[in-house]
C-alpha positions in Angstrom: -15.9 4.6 6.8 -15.9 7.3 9.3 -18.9 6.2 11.2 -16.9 3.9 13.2 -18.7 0.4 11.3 -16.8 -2.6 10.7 -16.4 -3.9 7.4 -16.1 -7.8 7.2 -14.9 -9.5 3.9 -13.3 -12.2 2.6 -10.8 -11.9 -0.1 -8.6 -14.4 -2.0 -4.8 -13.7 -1.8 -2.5 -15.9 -3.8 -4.8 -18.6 -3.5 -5.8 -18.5 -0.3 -9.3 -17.2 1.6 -8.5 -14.6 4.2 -11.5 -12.8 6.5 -10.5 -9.0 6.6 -12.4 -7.4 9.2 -11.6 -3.4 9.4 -13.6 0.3 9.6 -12.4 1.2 5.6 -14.2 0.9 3.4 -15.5 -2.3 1.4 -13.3 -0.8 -2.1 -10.3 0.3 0.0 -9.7 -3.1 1.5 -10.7 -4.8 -2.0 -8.4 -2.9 -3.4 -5.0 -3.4 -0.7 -5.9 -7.0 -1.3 -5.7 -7.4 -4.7 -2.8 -4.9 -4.9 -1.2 -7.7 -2.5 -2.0 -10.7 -4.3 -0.8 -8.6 -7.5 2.3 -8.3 -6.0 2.9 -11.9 -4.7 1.9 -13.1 -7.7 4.5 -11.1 -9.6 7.2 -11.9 -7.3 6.1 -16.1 -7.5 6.2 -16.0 -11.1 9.6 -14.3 -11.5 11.1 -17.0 -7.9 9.3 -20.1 -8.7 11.0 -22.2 -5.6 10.1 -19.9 -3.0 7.2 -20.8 -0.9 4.3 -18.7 0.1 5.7 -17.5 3.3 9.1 -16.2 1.7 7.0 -14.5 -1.3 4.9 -13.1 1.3 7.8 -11.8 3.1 9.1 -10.4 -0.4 5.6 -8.9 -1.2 6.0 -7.1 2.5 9.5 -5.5 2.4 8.8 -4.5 -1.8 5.7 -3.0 -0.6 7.4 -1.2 2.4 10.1 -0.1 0.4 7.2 1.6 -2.3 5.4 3.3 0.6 9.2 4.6 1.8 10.0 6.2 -0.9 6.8 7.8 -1.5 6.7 9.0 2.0 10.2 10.9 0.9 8.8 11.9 -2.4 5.8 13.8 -0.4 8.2 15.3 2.1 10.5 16.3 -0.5 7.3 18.3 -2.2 5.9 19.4 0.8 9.2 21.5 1.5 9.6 22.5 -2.5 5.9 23.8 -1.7 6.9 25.4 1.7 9.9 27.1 -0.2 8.0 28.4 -3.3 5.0 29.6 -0.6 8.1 31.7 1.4 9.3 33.0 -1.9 5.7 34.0 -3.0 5.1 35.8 0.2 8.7 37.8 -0.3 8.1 38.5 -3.8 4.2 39.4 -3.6 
């Protein structure tokens, strides 16, 4: 949402009701949630003594680590596209 609007919805995560107030939009905040509750629910099936606070903790630094690596992954193809513009521009 561009327009500056709050969106206000309440989502289940792992069981619990959470109010999620932000300017996305209704989809994009649908879908971080449920990717969350995906992920602590993958990582509380596999750890069945941990409680909710250390599989949320889990869920944060897995998800961290994803976004990491895909931040490097972009980099990395931004420069291969930098370098094979530079070439272009030499050969052309």
């Amino acid at each position: 949402m561009s327009n500056g609007q709050k969106t206000r919805l309440t989502v289940d995560i792992y069981g619990y009701q959470y109010t999620i107030v932000g300017t996305e939009s209704e989809y994009h905040i649908r879908r971080v949630t449920e990717m969350v509750d995906d992920k602590m629910r993958e990582i509380g099936s596999r750890n069945a003594s941990l409680d909710t606070q250390k599989i949320a903790v889990l869920t944060a630094v897995n998800m961290v680590n994803d976004y990491l690596k895909m931040e490097e992954e972009l980099e990395q193809m931004k420069m291969e596209l930098s370098h094979m513009k530079q070439r272009s521009a030499v050969n052309g």
